[in-house]
N, C-alpha and C positions, 0 to 999 in steps of 0.2 A: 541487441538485447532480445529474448526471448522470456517467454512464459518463466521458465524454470530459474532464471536471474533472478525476477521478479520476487517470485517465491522466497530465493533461498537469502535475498538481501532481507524483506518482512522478518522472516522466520530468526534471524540473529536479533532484530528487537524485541518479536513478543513469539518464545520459543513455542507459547501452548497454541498458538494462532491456528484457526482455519481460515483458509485461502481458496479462493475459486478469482482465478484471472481470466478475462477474456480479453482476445484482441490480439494483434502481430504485429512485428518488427516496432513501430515508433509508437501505435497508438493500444494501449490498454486499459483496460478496466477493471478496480479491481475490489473483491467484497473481502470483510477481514472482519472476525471474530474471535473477541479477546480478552479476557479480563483487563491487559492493559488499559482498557477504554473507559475503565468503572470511574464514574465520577468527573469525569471530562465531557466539554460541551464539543459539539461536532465538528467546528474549526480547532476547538485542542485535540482532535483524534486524528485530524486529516495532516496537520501540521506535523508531527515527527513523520510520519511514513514519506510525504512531499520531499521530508529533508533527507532523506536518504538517497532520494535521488535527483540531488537542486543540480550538481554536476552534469547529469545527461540532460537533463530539462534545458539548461543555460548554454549546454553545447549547442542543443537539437537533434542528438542524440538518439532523444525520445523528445519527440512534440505532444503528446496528451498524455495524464495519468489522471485515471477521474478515479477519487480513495471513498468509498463507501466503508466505512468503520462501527459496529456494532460489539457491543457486549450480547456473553451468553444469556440466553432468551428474547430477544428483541427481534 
């Protein structure tokens, strides 16, 4: 899995999203700015993106995704 997977799986959830990943192969990092995030507390924001990728997680796949999720201006 690369950078650009990462991205392009986010970006089928929340199309308006900005994205900045850090990190390679298994471990990444990743910040996301969304409207989808209005009104949700921080484990409701981190939870859909998690689930996008519970398969590679539970393979091992990918071993880390740490979800930093904000709304615009924060």
């Amino acid at each position: 899995m690369d950078k650009g997977d990462v991205i392009e799986r986010i970006k089928e959830l929340c199309p308006d999203a900005e994205i900045d990943v850090r990190g390679a192969d298994c471990h990444f990092e990743v910040t996301i700015v969304s409207e989808f995030f209005r009104g949700k507390r921080s484990l409701q924001r981190q939870q859909p993106i998690l689930a996008l990728f519970s398969q590679e997680l539970g393979s091992g796949q990918l071993h880390a995704l740490s979800v930093k999720a904000k709304v615009p201006g924060e």
